[in-house]
Structure formats: C-alpha cells, structure tokens
N, C-alpha and C positions, 0 to 999 in steps of 0.2 A: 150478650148474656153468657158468652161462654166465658170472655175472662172474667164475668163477674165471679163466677161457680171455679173457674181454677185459682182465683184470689182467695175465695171462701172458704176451700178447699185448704188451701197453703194455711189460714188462719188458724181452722179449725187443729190442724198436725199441728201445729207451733203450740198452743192451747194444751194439748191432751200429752202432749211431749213434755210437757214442761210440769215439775211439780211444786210449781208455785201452782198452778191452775185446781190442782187435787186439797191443796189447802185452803185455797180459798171455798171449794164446794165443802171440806168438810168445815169450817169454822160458820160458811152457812146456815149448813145443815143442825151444827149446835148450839146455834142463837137462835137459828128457830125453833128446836126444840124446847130450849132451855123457858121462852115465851109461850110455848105450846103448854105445857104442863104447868104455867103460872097461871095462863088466861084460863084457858078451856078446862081443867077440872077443877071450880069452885066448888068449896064445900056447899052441898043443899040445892045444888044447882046442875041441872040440865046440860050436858057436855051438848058447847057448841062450835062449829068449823069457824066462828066469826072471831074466834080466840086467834086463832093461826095468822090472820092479816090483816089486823086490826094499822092503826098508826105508827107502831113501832116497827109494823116490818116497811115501811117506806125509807126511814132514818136510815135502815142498817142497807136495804136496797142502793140508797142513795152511797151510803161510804164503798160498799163492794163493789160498784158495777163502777163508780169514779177510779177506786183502784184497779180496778180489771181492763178498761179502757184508756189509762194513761199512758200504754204504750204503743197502743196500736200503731200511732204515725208518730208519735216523739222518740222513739227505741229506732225507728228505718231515717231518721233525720240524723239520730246520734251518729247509729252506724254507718250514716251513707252508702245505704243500699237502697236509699230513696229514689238516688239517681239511678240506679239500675232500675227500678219499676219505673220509674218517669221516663225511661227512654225506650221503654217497651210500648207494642202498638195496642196501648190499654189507653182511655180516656178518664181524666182526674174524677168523672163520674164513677165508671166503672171499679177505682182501687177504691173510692169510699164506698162505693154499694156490695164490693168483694169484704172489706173491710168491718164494714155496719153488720152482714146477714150472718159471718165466721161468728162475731162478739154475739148476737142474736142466738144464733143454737147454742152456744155455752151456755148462753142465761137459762134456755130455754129446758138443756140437761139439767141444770142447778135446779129447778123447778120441778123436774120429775120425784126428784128423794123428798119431797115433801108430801109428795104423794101420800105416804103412809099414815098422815094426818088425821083424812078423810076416812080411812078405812078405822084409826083407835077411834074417831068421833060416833062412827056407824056401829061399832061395837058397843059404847058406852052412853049412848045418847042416839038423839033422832037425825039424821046426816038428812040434810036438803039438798038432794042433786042438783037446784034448779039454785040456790045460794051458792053453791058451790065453784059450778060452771061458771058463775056472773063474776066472784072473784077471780079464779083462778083467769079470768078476761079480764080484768080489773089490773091484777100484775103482769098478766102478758104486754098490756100496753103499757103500764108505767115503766118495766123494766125497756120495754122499747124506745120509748122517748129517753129516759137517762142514756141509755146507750148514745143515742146521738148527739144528746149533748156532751158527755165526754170523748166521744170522738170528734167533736168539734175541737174541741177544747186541745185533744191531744197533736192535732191538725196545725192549731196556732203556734206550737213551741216545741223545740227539740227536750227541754227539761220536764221530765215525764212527772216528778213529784209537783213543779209547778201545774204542772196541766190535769195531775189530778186532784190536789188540793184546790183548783179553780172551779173544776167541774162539781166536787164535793159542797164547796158552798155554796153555788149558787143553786146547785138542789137542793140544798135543805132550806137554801131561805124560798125559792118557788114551793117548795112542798107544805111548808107552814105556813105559809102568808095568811092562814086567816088565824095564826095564833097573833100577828102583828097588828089584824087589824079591828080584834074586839070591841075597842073603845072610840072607835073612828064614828063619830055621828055619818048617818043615811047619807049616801052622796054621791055624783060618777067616780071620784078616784075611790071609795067603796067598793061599789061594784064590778069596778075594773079589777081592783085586786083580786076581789074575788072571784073572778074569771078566771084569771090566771094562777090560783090556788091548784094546784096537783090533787093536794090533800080534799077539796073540796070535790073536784070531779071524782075521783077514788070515791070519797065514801060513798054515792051511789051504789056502785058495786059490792059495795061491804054489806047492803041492805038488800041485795039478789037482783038489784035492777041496771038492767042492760038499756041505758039512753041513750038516743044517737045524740043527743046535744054532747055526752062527756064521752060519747066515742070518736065525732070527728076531733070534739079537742086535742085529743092525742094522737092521733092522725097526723090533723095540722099542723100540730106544734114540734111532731117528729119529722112531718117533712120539711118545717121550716131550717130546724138545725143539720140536717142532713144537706142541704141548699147550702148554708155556710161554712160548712166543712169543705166542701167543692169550691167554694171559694176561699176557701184560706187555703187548701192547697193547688189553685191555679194559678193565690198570687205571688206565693211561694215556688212555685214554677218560673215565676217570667220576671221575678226582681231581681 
C-alpha cells in the first residue's frame, strides 16, 4: 500500500504542476456551467439540480477524463521512464493502483467546483439533498469506471492521442448504447446491451435512487478494466 500512495502521490504533483491540468478543470468547470444555466433555469419552471447531470454531462465526462488519462502510462513509455518504475520494487499492480487513485482525486477535485450548483439550485428553487447525494454517486462512479478505462487504454500504447482517442470512443459508444438500440425488437442481444448501457445505469441516479444493481455495475465493470490494464502492462513488461 505504500507504494501505491508514493505513486499517487508522484501523480497527484505531476497533475497540479502542470497547467494543462488547471485547463482542463477550468474548460469543465465552463461547460458545465454553460448546461447549468441552459438546463436548470427554464422559463416557468422550478430550478432543478437534475439540470447539472443530466446526459450531456456523461458526453463531455467521457471526452475530459479520455484526454486526462492518455498519458498516464503512454507519456512514462514515450519517455522511458517506464523502465525506471518497472525496475523498482513496486508490482505492475501497484503503478496501476498508484496510477488509477492519482487520476481518481483529480476527477474527484474537478467535482468539488461544481459544487456551487447545488447551493444557486437551493437559493432559486427546492435543492433535494437526498437527489443530490444520489448523483453526485451517480458521477463518482462513472467518472471512476472511465478512468479505468482510459488507463487501460493508455497502458496499451505509447502514443497518448491514439490511446486517448480509443478510450474516447469506446465511451461514448458504452455510454449510448441504448441510443443504438431503440429499434431493436425485445431480445438477449436487447437486453445485454442494455446491461451494458452506462447511460442506462446513470439515469438511476439522475432520478435520486441509489440500486445496488447499477452500483456493483460500476464496481464491476471498474475492476474489470483496472484487471486489464495490469495486464497489458505485465505484458509489456516481459515481451
């Protein structure tokens, strides 16, 4: 556990040192706002928090956190500083769990400045703490799962726009999938998709309800990719 937290550590300084990382919080912070004041104050209508995380904050989740994770492991393979932490007495577990929790608290600060959401919602309308808490779970775990898949993703390849232009699509097409499968007559490959709809377990959350059915989803489906990232850089280790 320790080198996980001196990895974390090392992440986290790389992050807050670097003003690409302050850009990206603020260009966040201005698409959400910019959706915050489109959704949540309709004319005639009741300011509500469901405006702040509705669908569109998945789309731009999906683009930021694919760009923010493309370089976790494809920038230390560019620079060959790879093999400097590969030959330290750290285990290929350990730099992706130091690596995963660093990207983890960025997302997690990213999330704090939106904070002020809830409080314009609670000034100009009715704020549901008990709506709110359930999203704001709702994007902790999806922002966690993309994380792991772009640091799978950046694990695969030393070229950081390939690997995060990878991770980008293939979240947007898991987070839509039930925009693909409207017209699909009742069916298992139906259902299966929409198992694996992002967007479907989310909206739960969007409606204040905490299921553990679309909580282990994201669980699961984080630890699976986080398993493959430990594997692509084991096997990268020993080819």
């Amino acid at each position: 556990m320790r080198n996980v937290m001196t990895i974390t550590r090392r992440e986290l300084a790389a992050w807050f040192y670097s003003p690409m990382a302050y850009g990206v919080i603020t260009l966040f912070l201005v698409l959400a706002g910019i959706m915050f004041d489109l959704l949540t104050f309709e004319p005639g209508a009741e300011a509500s928090i469901r405006g702040v995380f509705g669908p569109w904050m998945l789309l731009i989740l999906a683009f930021m956190l694919a760009m923010l994770t493309m370089r976790l492991l494809s920038e230390e393979y560019r620079n060959g500083t790879i093999e400097t932490l590969m030959t330290a007495p750290v285990t290929d577990a350990e730099v992706i769990g130091g690596k995963y929790l660093g990207a983890l608290v960025f997302y997690a600060v990213m999330l704090l400045g939106t904070l002020i959401y809830p409080v314009l919602v609670s000034k100009y309308g009715g704020l549901d703490s008990g709506l709110t808490f359930a999203c704001y779970l709702g994007l902790l775990l999806t922002g966690a799962l993309y994380i792991a898949v772009g640091l799978f993703f950046s694990a695969c390849t030393q070229n950081q726009i390939v690997a995060g232009l990878a991770a980008f699509v293939v979240l947007a097409v898991f987070t839509f999938l039930t925009n693909f499968i409207g017209q699909m007559q009742e069916g298992t490959l139906r259902v299966t998709l929409q198992h694996l709809s992002v967007a479907e377990h989310y909206e739960s959350f969007m409606r204040g309800m905490i299921d553990f059915t679309h909580v282990t989803f994201f669980i699961t489906t984080t630890a699976v990719f986080l398993f493959l990232a430990v594997k692509a850089l084991e096997f990268r280790r020993w080819r």
